[in-house]
N, C-alpha and C positions, 0 to 999 in steps of 0.2 A: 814242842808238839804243836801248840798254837800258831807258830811261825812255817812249820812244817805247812798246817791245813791251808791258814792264809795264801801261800804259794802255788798249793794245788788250784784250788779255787780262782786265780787270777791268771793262771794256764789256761784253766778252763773258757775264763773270758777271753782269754787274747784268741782263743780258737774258735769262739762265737763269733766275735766282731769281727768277721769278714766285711769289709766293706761291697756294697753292692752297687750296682750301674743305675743313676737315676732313669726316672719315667717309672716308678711303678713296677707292681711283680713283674719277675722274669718268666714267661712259659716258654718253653719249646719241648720238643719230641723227646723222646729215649728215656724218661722215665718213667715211673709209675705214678707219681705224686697219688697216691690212695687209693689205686686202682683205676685213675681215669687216662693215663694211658701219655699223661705230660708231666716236664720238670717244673717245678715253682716253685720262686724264691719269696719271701717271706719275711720284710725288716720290722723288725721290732722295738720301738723306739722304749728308753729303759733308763733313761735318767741318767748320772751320770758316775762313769768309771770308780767301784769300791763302794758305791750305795746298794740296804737291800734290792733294790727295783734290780738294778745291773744283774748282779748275783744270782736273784730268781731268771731272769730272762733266757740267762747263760746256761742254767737248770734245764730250764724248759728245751731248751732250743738242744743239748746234748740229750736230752733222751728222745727229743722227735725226730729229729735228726739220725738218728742211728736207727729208731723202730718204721718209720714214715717213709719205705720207697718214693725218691722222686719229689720229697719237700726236703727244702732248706732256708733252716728259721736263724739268721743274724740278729745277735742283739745291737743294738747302733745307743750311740751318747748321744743324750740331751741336755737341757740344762736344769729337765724335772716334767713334774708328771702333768703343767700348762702346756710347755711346747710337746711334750709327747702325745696329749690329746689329740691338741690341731692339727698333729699331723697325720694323726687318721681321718681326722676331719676332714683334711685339704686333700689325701689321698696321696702325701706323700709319706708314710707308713704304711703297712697292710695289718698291723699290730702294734700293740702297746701294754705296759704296766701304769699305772694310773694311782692316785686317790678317786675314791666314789663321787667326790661332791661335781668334781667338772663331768662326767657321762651321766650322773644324775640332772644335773643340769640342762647339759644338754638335752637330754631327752624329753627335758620340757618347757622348750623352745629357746634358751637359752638367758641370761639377763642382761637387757642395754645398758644397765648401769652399772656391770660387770665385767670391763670388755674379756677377760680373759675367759669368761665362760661363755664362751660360742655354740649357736648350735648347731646338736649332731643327728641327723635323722639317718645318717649311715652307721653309723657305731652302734654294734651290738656285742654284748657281754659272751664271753671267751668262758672262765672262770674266776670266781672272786677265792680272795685268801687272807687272812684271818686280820683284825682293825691293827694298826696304827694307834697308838696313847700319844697324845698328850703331855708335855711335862714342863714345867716351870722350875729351874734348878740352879743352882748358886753355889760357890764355895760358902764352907759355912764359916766362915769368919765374919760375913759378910756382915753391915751395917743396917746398910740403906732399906732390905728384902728381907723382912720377917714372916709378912703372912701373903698372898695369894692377893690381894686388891691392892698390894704396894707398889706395884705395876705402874699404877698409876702418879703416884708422889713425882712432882717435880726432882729433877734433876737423878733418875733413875735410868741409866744407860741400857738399853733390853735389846739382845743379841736375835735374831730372828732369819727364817727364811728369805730371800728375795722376794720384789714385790712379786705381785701376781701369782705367788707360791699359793698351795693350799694353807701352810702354816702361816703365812703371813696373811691369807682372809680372815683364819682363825683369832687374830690377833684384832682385827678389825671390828668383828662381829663381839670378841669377850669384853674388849674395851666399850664398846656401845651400850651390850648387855648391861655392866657395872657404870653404867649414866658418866664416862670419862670422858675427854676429847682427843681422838686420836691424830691429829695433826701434834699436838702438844706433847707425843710419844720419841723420846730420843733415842732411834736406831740404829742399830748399825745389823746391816743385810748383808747375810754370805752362808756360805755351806756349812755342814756338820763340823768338818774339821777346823775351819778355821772359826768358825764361834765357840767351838769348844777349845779352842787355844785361846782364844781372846780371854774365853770367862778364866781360863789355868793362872794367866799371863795381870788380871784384873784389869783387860780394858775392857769390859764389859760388868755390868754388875751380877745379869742375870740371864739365862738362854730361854726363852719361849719357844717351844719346839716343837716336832712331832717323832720322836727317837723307835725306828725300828719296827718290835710287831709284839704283843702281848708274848710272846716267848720267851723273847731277848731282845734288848735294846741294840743300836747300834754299835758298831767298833768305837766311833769316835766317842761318845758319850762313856763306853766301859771304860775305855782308856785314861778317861778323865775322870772315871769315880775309883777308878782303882788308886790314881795316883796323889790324889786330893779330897780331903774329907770335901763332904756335899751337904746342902740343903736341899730339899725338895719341900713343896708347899703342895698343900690339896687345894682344888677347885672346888669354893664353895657349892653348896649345895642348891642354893639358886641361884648360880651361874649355868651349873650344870643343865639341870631345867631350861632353862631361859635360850642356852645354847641349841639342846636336841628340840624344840617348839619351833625355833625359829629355821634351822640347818637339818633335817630328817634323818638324814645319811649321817651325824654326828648320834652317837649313845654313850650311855656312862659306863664307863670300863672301872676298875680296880685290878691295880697293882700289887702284887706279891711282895713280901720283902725282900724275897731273892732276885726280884729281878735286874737289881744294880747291885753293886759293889757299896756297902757304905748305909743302904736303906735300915730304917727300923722297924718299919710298921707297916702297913698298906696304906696305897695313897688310891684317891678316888680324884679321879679326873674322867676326859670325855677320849673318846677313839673314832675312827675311821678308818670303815674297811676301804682295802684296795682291790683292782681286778686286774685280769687280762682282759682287754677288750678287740676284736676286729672290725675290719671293713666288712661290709654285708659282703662286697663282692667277693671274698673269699668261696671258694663252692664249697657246698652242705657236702660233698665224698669226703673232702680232704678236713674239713673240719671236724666232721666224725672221725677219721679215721684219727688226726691229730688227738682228739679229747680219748679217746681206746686208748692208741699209746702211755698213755700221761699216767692213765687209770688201770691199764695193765705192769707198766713201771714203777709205779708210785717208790717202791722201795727204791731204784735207782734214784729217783725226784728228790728221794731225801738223803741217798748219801753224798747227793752234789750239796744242797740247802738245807739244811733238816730242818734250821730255824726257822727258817720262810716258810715252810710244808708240814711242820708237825703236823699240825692239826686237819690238813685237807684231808676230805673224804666224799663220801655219800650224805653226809650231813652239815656239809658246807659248802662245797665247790660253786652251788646253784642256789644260795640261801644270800640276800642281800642283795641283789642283782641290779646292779644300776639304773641300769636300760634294757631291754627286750634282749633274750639270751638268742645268740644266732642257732637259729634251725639245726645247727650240723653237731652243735651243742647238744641243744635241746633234743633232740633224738634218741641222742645214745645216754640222757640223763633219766630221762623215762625207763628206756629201757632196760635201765639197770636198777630201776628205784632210787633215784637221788630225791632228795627234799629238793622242793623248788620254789622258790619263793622270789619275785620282782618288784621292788618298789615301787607302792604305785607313784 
């Protein structure tokens, strides 16, 4: 059954990822795209192939696509939610899935001593969907990695995102937090799957992550708790602190014991939400009309995702909002009574 879904779903993408013509949306005549009387295309930039971001994008883009005369929303690979920013930034996307901390960022002016967080005076918030945990995790056989600040112990191999990832600032900022020195961190950088084969395989001792979304964790990490008993370690409690004072867009989450394969207990770590974000110049018809569909579908939304969408609603979509919610957003979120709340 599992194999089954997985299938559907990566149909679903290969039908998404149209590739599109660079230069920026497509307009021309003969459609509707939301009533305004043109066709326009729509890339979405979504991390990369069999990640949540992917998945949701491919989501979105089949129920807009099918309700939205005249728009067509492509999910496109990236290498993650840095270069998917930028390139709404640079304006070679028109959309994106994201972490909050780079359009958080962004929106307030960006930091020189961060090059990956550029700023974004064009990028406004689409809709947000529900944090990103946290997880520090290990086979439990393991030696070296008993508690949460082991991190830090010399000669501790720690599996992590790519530089300029969100999970790898995350890593940045926890190690500082807990007075460590991060140059003196032995990494090794690469994707879900292949750090969760390293930690299977023992060349890694421990994965620093961000797995998935308060629902369900990702494929790769279930994979690897099903198949191998785990550790997991909590994020002390002045870490946790020390993390959301300093990162706003970071808050402390807890973990269910169902949500892995192997857990006992609830594990208290930190999350971040993630969003859709657009280019302003997207027009306020078609982006209403986009945000109607989504919110008149929802049940479709979720029997592409369900993971990714449980929780959206009237009292999330517009709650956490990185950066200024675009007008076409913002319209039909009023109008319906959404909570609405923007970082300041």
């Amino acid at each position: 059954m599992k194999r089954k879904k997985c299938l559907a779903v990566f149909i679903a993408l290969a039908l998404c990822a149209v590739p599109l013509m660079a230069g920026g949306s497509s307009e021309s005549s003969g459609g509707e795209a939301g009533n305004s009387g043109q066709q326009i295309d729509l890339r979405c930039a979504s991390g990369s192939i069999g990640g949540s971001f992917y998945i949701m994008a491919a989501a979105i883009a089949s129920v807009v696509n099918k309700n939205v005369p005249g728009v067509n929303i492509s999910a496109q690979t990236t290498s993650g939610s840095n270069e998917s920013y930028i390139g709404v930034v640079n304006k070679d996307f028109e959309l994106c899935v994201t972490n909050n901390d780079f359009p958080y960022i962004g929106a307030h002016g960006g930091d020189p001593q961060r090059p990956t967080y550029v700023n974004g005076p064009n990028v406004r918030t689409w809709l947000v969907v529900e944090p990103s945990p946290h997880i520090l995790i290990a086979r439990a056989d393991t030696k070296k990695v008993t508690t949460y600040r082991d991190i830090l112990k010399p000669g501790v191999k720690i599996g992590l995102p790519v530089k300029g990832s969100t999970g790898y600032n995350l890593l940045v900022q926890t190690v500082d937090v807990m007075g460590g020195d991060f140059n003196k961190i032995d990494q090794y950088n690469a994707g879900h799957e292949q750090t969760a084969s390293a930690l299977k395989d023992g060349n890694v001792d421990v994965a620093f992550t961000m797995v998935g979304f308060l629902s369900a964790p990702n494929t790769a990490y279930q994979e690897f708790a099903t198949a191998t008993d785990i550790a997991m370690f909590d994020v002390p409690e002045d870490v946790r602190t020390g993390l959301s004072q300093r990162m706003p867009y970071w808050g402390k989450v807890t973990l269910q014991p169902d949500w892995l394969p192997g857990l006992k207990k609830q594990y208290q770590t930190v999350g971040i939400y993630s969003s859709f974000l657009l280019d302003e110049s997207v027009p306020e018809e078609v982006v209403y009309q986009m945000t109607k569909s989504l919110f008149e579908h929802l049940d479709d939304l979720k029997s592409i995702a369900f993971t990714s969408f449980r929780n959206l609603g009237p009292n999330t979509a517009a709650v956490e909002a990185p950066c200024p919610i675009h007008p076409g957003a913002l319209r039909y979120y009023k109008e319906k009574g959404f909570k609405i709340d923007v970082r300041p």
